[in-house]
C-alpha positions in Angstrom: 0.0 0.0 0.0 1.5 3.2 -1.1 1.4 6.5 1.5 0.6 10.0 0.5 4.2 10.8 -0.3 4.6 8.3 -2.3 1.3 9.2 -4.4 2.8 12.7 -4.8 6.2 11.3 -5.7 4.8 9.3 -8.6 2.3 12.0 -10.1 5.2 14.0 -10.3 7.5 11.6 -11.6 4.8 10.6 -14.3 4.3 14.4 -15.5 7.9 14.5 -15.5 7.9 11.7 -17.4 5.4 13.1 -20.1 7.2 16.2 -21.2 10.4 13.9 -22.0 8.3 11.8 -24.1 7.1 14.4 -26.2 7.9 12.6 -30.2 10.2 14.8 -31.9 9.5 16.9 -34.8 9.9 15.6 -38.1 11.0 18.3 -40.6 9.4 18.3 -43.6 11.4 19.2 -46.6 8.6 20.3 -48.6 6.8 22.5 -46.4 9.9 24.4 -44.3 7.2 26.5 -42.3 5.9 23.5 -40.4 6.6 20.1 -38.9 5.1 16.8 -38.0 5.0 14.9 -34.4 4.2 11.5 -34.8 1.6 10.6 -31.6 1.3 6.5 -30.6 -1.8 5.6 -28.7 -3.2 2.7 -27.2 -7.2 2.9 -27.4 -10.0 1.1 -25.3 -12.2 1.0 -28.5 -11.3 -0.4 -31.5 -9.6 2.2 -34.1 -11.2 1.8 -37.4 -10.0 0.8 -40.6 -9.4 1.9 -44.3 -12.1 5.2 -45.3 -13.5 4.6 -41.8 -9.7 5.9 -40.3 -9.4 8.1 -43.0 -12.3 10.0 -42.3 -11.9 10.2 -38.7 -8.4 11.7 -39.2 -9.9 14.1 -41.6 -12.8 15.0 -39.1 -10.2 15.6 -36.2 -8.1 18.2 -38.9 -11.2 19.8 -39.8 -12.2 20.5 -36.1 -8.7 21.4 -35.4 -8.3 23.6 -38.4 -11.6 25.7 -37.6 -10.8 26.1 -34.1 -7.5 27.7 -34.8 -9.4 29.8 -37.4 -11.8 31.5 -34.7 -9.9 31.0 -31.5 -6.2 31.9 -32.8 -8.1 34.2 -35.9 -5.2 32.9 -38.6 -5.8 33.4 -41.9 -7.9 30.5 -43.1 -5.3 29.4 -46.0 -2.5 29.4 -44.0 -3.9 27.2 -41.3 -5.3 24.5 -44.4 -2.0 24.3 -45.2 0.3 24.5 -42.0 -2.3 22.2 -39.6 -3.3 18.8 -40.6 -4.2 15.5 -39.2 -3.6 11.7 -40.6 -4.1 8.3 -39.0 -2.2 5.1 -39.1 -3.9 2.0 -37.4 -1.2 -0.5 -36.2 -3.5 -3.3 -34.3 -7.5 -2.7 -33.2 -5.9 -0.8 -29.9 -3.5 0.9 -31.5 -2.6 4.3 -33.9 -0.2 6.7 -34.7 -1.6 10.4 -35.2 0.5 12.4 -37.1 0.0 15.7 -36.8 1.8 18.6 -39.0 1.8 21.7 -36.9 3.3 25.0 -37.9 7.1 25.7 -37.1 8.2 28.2 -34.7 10.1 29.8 -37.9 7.0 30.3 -39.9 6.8 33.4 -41.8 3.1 34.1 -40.2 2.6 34.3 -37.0 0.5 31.2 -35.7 0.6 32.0 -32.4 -0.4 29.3 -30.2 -1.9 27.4 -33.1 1.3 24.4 -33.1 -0.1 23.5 -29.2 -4.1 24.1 -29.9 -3.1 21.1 -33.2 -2.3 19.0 -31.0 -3.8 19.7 -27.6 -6.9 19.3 -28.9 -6.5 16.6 -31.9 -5.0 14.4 -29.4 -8.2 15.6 -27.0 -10.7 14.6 -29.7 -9.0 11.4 -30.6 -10.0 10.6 -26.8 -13.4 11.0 -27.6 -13.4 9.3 -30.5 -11.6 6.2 -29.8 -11.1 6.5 -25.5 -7.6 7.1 -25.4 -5.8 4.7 -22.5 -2.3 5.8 -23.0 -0.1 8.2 -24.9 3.3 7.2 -25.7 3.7 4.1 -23.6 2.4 6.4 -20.7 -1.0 6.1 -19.4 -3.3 9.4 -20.3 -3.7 10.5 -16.4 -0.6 11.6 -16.5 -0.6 13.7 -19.7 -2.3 17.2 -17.9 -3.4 18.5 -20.9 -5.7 15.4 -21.2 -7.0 16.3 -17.4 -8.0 19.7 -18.7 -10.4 18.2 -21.0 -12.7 16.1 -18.5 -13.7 20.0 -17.5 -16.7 20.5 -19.3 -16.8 20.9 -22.8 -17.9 24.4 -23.3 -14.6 25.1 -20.7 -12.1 23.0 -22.6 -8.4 24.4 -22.9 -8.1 26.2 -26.3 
C-alpha cells in the first residue's frame, strides 16, 4: 500500500515523465514552415480501418483547423496548409496520429496554433476512440488530457 508521499512522488514523476516523451519533430522538406510529431496511442475502443480511419483523421483536422481559425483568428489558407491530421492504425488498440503543426520559424505568425493542433486533436481522438495511453504512458498523467474532463464548453483552447 502506497502512503501520500509516495502518491505525490509518482504523479510528479509521471508528468515528468510526459514532457520527456514528447515525439520529436519531423522536418518536412517540402513545407519548411511547419513540422510533423508522430503521436502512438493505445485505445480502449477499437480504431477503425481503411475510409472509416481516414475519415476520422480528416474529421479531427477539420475541427482542429476551424478552431485555430476563430480561436487563434489565422488566416484560413495558412492554417489549411500548415495544420493537418492523418491516421495510421497498427493493431484494433493501437494508432499513430501524425499531426503537422506550424514551425516556430513560420513566416506568419501562428501564435499558439502548433499547441491548440495538438492539444486538442489528441483531446478529440480521446473521444473518439477512449484514449488509455499516450506514448507508452497512461493518459492521467498527460495534464493537458485532465484539462479536458472539464466540461466541454470550458475545454483548454
Amino acid at each position: 500500500m502506497r502512503d501520500d508521499k509516495q502518491d505525490a512522488w509518482v504523479e510528479k514523476y509521471g508528468g515528468n515523465l510526459t514532457g520527456e516523451s514528447y515525439p520529436p519533430p519531423i522536418d518536412l522538406p517540402d513545407l519548411p514552415e511547419a513540422f510533423l510529431r508522430k503521436w502512438i496511442l493505445r485505445t480502449s475502443s477499437v480504431v477503425p480501418e481503411g475510409d472509416a480511419l481516414r475519415v476520422a483523421a480528416k474529421s479531427l483536422e477539420e475541427f482542429v483547423q476551424r478552431l485555430i481559425i476563430t480561436e487563434v483568428q489565422v488566416n484560413e489558407a495558412h492554417v489549411r496548409r500548415l495544420v493537418s491530421v492523418s491516421a495510421v492504425r497498427l493493431s484494433d488498440h493501437h494508432a499513430v496520429l501524425e499531426i503537422i503543426c506550424p514551425a516556430p520559424t513560420a513566416t506568419v505568425d501562428m501564435g499558439d496554433a502548433p499547441a491548440i493542433a495538438t492539444i486538442r486533436t489528441l483531446q478529440e481522438a480521446d473521444d473518439l476512440w477512449k484514449v488509455e495511453d499516450i506514448q507508452g504512458i497512461p493518459k492521467a498523467y498527460w495534464r493537458f488530457m485532465a484539462w479536458r474532463d472539464q466540461s466541454k464548453n470550458e475545454r483548454f483552447t
